[in-house]
Each structure stands twice: as C-alpha cells, then as structure tokens.
CHARMM internal coordinates of N, CA and C (Angstrom, degrees):
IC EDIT
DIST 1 N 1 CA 1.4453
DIST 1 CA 1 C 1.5402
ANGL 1 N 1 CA 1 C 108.81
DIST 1 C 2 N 1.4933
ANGL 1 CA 1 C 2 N 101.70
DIHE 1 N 1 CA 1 C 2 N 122.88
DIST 2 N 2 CA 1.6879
ANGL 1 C 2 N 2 CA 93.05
DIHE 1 CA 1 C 2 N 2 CA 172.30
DIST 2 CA 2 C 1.6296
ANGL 2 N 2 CA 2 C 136.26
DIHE 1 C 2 N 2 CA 2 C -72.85
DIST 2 C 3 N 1.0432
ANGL 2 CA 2 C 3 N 102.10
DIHE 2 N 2 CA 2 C 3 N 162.28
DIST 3 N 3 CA 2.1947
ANGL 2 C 3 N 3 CA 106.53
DIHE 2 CA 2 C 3 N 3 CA -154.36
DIST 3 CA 3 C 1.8106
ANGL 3 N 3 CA 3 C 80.74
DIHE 2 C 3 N 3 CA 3 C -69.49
DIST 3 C 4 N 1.4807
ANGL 3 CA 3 C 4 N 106.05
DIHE 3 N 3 CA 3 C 4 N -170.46
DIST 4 N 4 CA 1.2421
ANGL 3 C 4 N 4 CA 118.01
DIHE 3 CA 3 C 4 N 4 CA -170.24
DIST 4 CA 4 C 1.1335
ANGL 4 N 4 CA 4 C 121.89
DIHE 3 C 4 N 4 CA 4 C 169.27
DIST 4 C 5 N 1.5494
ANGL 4 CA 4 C 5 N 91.78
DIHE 4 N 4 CA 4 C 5 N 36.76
DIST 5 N 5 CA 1.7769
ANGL 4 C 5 N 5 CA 123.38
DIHE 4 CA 4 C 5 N 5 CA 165.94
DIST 5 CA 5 C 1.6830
ANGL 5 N 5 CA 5 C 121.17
DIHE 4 C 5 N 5 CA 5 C -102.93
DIST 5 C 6 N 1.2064
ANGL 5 CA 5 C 6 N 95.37
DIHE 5 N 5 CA 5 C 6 N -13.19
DIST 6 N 6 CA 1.3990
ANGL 5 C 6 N 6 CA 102.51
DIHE 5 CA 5 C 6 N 6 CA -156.25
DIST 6 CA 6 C 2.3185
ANGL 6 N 6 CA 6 C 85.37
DIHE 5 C 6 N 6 CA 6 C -124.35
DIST 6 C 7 N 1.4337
ANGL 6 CA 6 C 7 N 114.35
DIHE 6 N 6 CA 6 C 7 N 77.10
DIST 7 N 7 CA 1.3497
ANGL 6 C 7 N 7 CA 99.29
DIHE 6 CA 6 C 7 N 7 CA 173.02
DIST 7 CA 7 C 1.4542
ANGL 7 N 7 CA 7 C 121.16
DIHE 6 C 7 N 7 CA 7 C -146.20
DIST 7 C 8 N 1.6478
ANGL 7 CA 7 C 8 N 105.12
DIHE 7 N 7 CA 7 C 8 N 52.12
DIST 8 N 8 CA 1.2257
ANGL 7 C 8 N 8 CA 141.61
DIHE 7 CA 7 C 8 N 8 CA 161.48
DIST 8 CA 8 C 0.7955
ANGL 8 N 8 CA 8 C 130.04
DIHE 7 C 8 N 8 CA 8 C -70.58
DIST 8 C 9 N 1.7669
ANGL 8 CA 8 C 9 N 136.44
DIHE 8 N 8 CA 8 C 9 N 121.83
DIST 9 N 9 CA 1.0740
ANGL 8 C 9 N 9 CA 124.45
DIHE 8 CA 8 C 9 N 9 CA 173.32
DIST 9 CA 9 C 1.2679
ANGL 9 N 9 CA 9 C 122.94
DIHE 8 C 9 N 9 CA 9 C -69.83
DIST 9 C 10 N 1.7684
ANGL 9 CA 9 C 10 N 118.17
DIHE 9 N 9 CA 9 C 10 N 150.24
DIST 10 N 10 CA 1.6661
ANGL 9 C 10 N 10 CA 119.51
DIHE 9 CA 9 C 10 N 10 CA -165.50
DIST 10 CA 10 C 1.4259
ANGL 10 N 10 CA 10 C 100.20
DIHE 9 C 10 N 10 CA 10 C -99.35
DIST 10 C 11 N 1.1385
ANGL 10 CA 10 C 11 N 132.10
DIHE 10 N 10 CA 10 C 11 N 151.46
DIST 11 N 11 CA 1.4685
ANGL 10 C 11 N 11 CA 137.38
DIHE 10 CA 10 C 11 N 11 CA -162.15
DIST 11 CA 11 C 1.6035
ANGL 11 N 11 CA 11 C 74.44
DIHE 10 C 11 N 11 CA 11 C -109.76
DIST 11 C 12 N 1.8686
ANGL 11 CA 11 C 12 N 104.23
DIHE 11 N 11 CA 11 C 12 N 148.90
DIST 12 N 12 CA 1.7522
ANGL 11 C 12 N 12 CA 100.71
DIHE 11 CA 11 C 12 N 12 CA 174.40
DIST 12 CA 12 C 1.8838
ANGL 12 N 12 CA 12 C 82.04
DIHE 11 C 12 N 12 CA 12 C -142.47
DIST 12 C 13 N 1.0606
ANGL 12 CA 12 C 13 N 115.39
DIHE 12 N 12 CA 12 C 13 N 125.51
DIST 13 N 13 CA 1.2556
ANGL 12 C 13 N 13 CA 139.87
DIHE 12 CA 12 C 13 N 13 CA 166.15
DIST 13 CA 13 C 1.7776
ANGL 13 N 13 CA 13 C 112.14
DIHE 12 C 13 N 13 CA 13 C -76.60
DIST 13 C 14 N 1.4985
ANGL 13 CA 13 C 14 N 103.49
DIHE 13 N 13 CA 13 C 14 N 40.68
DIST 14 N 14 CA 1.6349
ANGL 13 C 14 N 14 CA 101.10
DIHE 13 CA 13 C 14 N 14 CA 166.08
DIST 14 CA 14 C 1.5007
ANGL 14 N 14 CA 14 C 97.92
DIHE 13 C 14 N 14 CA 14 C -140.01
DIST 14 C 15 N 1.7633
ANGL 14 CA 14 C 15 N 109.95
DIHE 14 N 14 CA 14 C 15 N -164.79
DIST 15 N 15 CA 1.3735
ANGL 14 C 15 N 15 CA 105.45
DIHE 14 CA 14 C 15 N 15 CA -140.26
DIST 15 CA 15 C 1.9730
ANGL 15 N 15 CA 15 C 109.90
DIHE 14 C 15 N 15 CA 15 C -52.99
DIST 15 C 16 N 1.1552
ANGL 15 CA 15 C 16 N 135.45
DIHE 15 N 15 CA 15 C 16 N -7.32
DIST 16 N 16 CA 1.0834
ANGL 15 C 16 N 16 CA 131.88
DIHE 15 CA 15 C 16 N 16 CA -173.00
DIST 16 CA 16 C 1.9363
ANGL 16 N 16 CA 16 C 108.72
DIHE 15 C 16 N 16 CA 16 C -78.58
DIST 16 C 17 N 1.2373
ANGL 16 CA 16 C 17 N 108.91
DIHE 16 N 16 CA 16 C 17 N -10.61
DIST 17 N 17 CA 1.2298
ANGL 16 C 17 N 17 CA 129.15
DIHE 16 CA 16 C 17 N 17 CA 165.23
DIST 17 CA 17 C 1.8633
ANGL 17 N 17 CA 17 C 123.44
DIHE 16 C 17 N 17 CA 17 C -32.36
DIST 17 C 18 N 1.1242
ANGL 17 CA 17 C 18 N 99.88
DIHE 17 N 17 CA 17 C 18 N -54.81
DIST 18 N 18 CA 1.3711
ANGL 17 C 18 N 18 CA 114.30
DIHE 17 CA 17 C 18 N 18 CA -170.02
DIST 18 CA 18 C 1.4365
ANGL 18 N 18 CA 18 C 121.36
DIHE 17 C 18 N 18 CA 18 C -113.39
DIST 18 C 19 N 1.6067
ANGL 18 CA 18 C 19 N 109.64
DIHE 18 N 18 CA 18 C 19 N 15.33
DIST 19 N 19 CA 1.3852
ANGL 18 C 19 N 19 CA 125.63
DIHE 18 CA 18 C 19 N 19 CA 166.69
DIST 19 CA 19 C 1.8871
ANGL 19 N 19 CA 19 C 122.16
DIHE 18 C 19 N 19 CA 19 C -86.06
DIST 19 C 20 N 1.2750
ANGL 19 CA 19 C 20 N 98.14
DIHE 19 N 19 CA 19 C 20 N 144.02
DIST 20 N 20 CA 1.5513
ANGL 19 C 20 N 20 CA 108.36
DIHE 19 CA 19 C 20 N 20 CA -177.71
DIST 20 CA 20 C 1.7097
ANGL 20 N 20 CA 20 C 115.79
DIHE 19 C 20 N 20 CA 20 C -23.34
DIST 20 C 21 N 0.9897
ANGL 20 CA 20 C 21 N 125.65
DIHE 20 N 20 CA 20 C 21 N 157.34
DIST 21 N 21 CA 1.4561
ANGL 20 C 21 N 21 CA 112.93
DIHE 20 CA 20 C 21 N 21 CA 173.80
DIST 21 CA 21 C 2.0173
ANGL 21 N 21 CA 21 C 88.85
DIHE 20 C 21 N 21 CA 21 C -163.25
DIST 21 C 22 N 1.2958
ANGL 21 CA 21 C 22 N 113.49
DIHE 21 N 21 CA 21 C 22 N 130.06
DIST 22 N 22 CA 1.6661
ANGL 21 C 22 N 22 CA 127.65
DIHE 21 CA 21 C 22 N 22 CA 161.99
DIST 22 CA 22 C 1.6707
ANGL 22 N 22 CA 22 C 107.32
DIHE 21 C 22 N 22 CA 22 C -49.18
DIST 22 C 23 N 1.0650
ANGL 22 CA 22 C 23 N 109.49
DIHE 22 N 22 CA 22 C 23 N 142.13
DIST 23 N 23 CA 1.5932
ANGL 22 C 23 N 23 CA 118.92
DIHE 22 CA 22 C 23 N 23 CA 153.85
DIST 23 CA 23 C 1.6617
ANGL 23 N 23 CA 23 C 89.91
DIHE 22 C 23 N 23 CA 23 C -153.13
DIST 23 C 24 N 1.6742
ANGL 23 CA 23 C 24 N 87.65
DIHE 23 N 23 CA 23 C 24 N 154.76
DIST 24 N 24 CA 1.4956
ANGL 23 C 24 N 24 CA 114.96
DIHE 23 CA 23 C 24 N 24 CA 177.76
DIST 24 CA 24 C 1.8069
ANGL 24 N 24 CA 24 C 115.55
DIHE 23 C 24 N 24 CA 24 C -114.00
DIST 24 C 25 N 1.5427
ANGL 24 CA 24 C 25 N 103.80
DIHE 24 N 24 CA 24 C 25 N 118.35
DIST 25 N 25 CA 1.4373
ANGL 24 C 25 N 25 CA 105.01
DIHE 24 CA 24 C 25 N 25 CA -163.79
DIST 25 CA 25 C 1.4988
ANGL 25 N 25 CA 25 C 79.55
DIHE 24 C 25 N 25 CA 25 C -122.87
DIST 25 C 26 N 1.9074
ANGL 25 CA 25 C 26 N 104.65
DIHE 25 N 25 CA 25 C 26 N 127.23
DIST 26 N 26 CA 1.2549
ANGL 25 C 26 N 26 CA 129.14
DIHE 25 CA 25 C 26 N 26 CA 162.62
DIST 26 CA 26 C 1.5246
ANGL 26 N 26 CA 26 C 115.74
DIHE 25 C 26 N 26 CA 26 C -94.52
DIST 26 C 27 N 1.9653
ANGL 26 CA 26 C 27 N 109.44
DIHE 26 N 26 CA 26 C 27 N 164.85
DIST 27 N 27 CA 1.0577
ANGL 26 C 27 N 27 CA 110.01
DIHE 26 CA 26 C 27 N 27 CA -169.73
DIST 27 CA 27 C 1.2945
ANGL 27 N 27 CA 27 C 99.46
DIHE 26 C 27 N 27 CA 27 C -106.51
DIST 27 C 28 N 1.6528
ANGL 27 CA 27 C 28 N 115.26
DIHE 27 N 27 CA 27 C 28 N 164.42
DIST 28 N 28 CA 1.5250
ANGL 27 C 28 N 28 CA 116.34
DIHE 27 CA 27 C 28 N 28 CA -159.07
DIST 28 CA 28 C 1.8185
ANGL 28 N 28 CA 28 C 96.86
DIHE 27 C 28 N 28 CA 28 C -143.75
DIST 28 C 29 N 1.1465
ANGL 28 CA 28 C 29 N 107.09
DIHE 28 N 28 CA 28 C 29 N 136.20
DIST 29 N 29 CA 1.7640
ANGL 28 C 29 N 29 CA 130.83
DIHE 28 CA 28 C 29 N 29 CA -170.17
DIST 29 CA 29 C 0.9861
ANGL 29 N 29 CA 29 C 91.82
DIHE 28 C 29 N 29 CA 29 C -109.63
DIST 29 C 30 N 1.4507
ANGL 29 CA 29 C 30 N 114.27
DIHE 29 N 29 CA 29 C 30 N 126.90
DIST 30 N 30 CA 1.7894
ANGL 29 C 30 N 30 CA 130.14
DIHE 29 CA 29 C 30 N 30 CA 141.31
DIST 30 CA 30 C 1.3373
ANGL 30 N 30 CA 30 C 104.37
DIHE 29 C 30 N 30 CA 30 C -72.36
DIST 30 C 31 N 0.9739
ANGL 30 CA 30 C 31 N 128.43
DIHE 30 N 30 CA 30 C 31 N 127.51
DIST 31 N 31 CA 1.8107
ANGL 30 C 31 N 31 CA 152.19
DIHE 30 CA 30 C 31 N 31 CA 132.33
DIST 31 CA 31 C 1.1434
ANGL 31 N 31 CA 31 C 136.68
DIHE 30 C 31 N 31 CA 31 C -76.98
DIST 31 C 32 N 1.3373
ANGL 31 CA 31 C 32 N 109.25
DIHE 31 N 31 CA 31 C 32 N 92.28
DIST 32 N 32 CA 1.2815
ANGL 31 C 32 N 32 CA 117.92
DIHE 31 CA 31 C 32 N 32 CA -162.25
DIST 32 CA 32 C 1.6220
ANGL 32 N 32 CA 32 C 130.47
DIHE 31 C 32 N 32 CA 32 C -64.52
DIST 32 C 33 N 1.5130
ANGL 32 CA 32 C 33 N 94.25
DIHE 32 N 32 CA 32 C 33 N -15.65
DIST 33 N 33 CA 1.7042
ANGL 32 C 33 N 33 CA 119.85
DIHE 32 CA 32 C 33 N 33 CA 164.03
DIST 33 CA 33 C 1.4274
ANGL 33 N 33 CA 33 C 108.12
DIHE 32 C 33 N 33 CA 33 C -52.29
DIST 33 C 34 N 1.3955
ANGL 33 CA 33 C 34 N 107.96
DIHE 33 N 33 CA 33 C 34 N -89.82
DIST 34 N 34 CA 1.4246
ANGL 33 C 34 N 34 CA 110.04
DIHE 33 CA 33 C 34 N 34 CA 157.25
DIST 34 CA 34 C 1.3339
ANGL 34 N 34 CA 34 C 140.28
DIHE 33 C 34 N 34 CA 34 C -46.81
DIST 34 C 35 N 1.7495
ANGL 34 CA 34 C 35 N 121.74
DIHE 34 N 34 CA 34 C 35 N -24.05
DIST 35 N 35 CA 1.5246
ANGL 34 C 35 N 35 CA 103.40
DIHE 34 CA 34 C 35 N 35 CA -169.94
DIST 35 CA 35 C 1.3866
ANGL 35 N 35 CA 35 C 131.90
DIHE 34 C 35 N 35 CA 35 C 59.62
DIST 35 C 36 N 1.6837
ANGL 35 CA 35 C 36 N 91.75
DIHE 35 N 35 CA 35 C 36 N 51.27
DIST 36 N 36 CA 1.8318
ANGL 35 C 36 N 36 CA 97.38
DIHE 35 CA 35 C 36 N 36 CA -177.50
DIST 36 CA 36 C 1.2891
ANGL 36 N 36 CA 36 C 85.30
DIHE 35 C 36 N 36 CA 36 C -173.27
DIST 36 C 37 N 1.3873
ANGL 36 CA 36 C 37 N 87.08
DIHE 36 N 36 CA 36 C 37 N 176.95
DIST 37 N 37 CA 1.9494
ANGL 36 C 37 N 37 CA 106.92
DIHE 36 CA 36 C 37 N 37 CA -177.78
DIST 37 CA 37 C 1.4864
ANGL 37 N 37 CA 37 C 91.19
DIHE 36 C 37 N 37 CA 37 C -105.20
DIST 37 C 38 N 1.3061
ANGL 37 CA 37 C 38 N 101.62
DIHE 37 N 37 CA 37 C 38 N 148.01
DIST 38 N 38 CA 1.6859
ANGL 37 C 38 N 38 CA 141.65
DIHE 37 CA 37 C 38 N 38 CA 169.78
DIST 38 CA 38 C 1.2935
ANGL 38 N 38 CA 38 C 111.87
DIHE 37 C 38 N 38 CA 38 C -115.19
DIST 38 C 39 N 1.5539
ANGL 38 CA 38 C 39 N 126.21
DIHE 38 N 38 CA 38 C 39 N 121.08
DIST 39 N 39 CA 0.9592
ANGL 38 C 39 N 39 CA 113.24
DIHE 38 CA 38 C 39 N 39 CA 159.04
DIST 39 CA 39 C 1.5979
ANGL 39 N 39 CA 39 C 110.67
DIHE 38 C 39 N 39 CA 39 C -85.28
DIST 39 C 40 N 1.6198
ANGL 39 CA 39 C 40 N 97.91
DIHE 39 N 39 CA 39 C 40 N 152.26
DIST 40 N 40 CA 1.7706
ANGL 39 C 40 N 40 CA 124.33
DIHE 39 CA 39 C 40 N 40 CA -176.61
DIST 40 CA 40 C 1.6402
ANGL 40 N 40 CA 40 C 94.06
DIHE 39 C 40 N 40 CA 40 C -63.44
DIST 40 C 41 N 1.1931
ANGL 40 CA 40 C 41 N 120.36
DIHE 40 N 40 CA 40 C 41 N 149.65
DIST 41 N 41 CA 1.4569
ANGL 40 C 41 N 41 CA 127.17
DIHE 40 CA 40 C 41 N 41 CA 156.72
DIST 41 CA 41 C 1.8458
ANGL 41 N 41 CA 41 C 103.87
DIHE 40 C 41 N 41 CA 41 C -84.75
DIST 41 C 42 N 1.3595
ANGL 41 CA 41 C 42 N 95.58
DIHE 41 N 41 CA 41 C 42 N 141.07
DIST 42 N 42 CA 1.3794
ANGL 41 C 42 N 42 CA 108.61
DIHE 41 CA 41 C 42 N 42 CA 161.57
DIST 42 CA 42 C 1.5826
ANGL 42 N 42 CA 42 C 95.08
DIHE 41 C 42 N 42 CA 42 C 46.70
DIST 42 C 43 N 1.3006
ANGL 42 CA 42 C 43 N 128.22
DIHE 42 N 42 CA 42 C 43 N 63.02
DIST 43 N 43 CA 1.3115
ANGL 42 C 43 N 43 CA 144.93
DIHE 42 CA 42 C 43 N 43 CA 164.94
DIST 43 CA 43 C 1.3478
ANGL 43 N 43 CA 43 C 115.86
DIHE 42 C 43 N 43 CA 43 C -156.78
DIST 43 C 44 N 1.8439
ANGL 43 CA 43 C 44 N 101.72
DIHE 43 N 43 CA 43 C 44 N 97.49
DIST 44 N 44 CA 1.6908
ANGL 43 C 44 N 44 CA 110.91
DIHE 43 CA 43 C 44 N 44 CA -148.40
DIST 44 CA 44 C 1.0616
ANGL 44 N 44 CA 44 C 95.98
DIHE 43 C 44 N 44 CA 44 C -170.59
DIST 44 C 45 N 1.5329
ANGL 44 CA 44 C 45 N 101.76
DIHE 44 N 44 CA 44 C 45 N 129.77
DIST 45 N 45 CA 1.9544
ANGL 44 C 45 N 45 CA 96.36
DIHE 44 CA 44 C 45 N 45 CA 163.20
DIST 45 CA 45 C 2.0475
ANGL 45 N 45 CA 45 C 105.04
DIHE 44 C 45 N 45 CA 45 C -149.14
DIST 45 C 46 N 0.9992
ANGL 45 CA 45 C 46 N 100.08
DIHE 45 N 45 CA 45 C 46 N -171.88
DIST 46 N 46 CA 1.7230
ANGL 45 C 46 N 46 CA 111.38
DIHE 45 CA 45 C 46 N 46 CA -136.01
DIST 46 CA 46 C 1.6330
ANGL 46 N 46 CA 46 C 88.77
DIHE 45 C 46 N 46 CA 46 C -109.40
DIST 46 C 47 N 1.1785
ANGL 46 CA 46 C 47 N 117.83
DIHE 46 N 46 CA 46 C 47 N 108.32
DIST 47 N 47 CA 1.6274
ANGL 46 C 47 N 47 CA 102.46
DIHE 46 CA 46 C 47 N 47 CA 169.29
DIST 47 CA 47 C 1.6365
ANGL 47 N 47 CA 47 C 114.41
DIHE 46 C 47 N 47 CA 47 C -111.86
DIST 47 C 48 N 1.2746
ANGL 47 CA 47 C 48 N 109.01
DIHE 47 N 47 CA 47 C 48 N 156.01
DIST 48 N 48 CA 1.7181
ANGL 47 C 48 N 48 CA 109.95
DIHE 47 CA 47 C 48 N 48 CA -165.21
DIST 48 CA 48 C 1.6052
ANGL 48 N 48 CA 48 C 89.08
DIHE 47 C 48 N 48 CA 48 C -121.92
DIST 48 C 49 N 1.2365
ANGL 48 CA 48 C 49 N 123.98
DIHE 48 N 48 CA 48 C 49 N 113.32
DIST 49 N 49 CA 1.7168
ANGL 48 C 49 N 49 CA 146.10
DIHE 48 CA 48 C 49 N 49 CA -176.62
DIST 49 CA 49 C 1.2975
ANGL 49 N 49 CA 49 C 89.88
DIHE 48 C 49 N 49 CA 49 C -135.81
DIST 49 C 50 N 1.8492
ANGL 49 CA 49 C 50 N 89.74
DIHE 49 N 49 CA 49 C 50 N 165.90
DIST 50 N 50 CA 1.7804
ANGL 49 C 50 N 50 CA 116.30
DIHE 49 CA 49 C 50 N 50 CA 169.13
DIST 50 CA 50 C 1.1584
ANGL 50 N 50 CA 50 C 94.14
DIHE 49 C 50 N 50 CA 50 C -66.43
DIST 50 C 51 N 1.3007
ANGL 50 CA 50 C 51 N 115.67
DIHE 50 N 50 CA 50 C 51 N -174.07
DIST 51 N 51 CA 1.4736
ANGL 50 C 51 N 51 CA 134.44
DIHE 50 CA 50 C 51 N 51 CA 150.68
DIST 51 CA 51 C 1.4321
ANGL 51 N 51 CA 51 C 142.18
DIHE 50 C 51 N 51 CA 51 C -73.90
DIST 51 C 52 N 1.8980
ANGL 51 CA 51 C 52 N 86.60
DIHE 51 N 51 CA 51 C 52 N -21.69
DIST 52 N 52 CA 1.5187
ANGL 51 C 52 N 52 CA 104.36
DIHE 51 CA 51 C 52 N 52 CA 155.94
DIST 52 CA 52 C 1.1112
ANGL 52 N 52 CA 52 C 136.93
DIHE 51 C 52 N 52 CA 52 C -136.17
DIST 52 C 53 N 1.4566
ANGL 52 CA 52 C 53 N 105.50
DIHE 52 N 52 CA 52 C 53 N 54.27
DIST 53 N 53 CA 1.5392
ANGL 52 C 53 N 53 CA 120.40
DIHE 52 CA 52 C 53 N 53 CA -173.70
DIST 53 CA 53 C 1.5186
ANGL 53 N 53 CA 53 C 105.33
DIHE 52 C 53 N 53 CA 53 C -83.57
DIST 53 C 54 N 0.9434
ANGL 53 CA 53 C 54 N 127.97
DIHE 53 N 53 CA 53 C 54 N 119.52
DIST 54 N 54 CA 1.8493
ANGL 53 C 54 N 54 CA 140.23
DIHE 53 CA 53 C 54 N 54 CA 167.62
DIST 54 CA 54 C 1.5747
ANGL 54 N 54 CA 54 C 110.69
DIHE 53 C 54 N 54 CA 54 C -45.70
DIST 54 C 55 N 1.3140
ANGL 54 CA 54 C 55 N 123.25
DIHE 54 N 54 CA 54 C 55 N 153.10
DIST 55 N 55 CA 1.1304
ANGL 54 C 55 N 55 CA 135.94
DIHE 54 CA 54 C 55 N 55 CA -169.06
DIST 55 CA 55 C 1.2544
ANGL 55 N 55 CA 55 C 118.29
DIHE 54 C 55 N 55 CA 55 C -39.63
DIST 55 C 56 N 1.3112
ANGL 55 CA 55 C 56 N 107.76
DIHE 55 N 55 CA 55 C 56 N -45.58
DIST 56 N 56 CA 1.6819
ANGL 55 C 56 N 56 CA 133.41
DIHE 55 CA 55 C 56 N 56 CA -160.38
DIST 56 CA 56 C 1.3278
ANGL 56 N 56 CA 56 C 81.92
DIHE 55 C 56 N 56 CA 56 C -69.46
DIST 56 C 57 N 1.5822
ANGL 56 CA 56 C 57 N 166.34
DIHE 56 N 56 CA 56 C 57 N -125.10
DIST 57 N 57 CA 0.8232
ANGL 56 C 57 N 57 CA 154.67
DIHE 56 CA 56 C 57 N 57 CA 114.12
DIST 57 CA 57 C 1.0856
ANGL 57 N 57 CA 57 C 110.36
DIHE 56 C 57 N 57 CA 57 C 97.96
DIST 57 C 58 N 1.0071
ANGL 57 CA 57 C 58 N 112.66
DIHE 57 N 57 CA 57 C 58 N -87.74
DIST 58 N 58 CA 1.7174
ANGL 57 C 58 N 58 CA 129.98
DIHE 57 CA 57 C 58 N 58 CA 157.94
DIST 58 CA 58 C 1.1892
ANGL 58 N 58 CA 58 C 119.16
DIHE 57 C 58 N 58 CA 58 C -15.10
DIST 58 C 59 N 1.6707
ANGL 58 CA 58 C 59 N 120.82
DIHE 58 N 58 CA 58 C 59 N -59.87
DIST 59 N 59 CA 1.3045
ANGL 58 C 59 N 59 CA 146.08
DIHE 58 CA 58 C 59 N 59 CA -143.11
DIST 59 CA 59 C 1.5067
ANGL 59 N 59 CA 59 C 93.74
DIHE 58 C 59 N 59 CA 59 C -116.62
DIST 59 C 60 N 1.2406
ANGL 59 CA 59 C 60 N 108.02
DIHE 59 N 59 CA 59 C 60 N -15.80
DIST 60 N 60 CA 2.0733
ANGL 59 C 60 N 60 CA 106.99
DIHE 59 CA 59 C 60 N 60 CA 173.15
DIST 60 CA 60 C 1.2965
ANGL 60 N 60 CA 60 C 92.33
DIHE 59 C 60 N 60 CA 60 C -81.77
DIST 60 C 61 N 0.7115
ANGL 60 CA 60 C 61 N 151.53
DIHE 60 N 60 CA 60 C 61 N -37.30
DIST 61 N 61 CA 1.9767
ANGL 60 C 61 N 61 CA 160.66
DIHE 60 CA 60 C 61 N 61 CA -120.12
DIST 61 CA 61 C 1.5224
ANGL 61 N 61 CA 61 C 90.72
DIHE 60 C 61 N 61 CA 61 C -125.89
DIST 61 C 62 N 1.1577
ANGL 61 CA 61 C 62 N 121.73
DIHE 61 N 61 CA 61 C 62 N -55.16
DIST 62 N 62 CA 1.4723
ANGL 61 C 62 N 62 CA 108.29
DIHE 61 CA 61 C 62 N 62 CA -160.82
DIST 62 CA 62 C 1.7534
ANGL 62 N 62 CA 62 C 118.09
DIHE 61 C 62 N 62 CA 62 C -92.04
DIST 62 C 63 N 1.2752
ANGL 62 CA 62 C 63 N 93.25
DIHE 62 N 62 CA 62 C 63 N -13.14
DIST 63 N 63 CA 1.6255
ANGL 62 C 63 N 63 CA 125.72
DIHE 62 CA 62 C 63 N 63 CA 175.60
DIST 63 CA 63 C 1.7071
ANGL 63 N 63 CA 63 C 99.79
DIHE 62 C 63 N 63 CA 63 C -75.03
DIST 63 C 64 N 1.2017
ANGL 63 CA 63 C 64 N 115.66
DIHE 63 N 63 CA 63 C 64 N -48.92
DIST 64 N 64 CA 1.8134
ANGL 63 C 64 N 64 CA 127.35
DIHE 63 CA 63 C 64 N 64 CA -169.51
DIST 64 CA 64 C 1.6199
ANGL 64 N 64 CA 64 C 94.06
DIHE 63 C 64 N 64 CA 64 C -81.34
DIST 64 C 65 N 1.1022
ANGL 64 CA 64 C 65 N 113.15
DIHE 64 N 64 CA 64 C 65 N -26.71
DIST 65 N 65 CA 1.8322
ANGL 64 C 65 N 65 CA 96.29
DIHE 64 CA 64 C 65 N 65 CA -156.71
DIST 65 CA 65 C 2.0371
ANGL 65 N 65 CA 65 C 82.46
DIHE 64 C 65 N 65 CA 65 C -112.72
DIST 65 C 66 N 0.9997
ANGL 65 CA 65 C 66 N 144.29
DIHE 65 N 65 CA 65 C 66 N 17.10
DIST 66 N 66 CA 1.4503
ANGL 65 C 66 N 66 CA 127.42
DIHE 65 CA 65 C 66 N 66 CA 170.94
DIST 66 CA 66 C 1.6178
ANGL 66 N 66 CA 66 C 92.78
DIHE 65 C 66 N 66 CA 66 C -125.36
END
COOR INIT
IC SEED 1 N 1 CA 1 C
IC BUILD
C-alpha cells in the first residue's frame, strides 16, 4: 500500500518554470461599522500570468478582466 505522508507537490526549477500558472484574486469591502476590509463572498475571478510577472501586471490583468 502506498505511504500518504509525503503528497505535495514538488516545485522543479526547469523549463516548466516560467509557464502560465491561474491565481484567484478576490474582491474586498470596507465596512464602515467595523473599520476593516471584508472580503465579498463569491466575488472572484481566475487570472492566467507567468510565474514571474511583477505586481504591476497583476493589477493590469485584474483591472482589464473585472
């Protein structure tokens, strides 16, 4: 029977390195009751970047696609 301690994915630093990868950036409410951010339920979307695209980037992408 195989172990099932060890079922992590391994990060590999060759050519698969610098290919697209999803992240999910949610939207966030100030509440003025509280005086803090809330995140929105089910207010989320999927962005497809390098792996080493810089912030700015990020925020061009998620700014263009919401």
């Amino acid at each position: 029977m195989p172990s099932k301690k060890n079922k992590r994915a391994k990060c590999t630093h060759g050519k698969d390195f610098n290919q697209e990868m999803v992240i999910f950036i949610g939207l966030m409410e100030w509440s003025k009751e509280e005086s803090n951010l809330k995140p929105k339920r089910r207010k989320h979307l999927a962005l497809k970047v390098s792996r080493d695209a810089p912030y700015k980037v990020l925020l061009e992408k998620a700014v263009e696609k919401w």
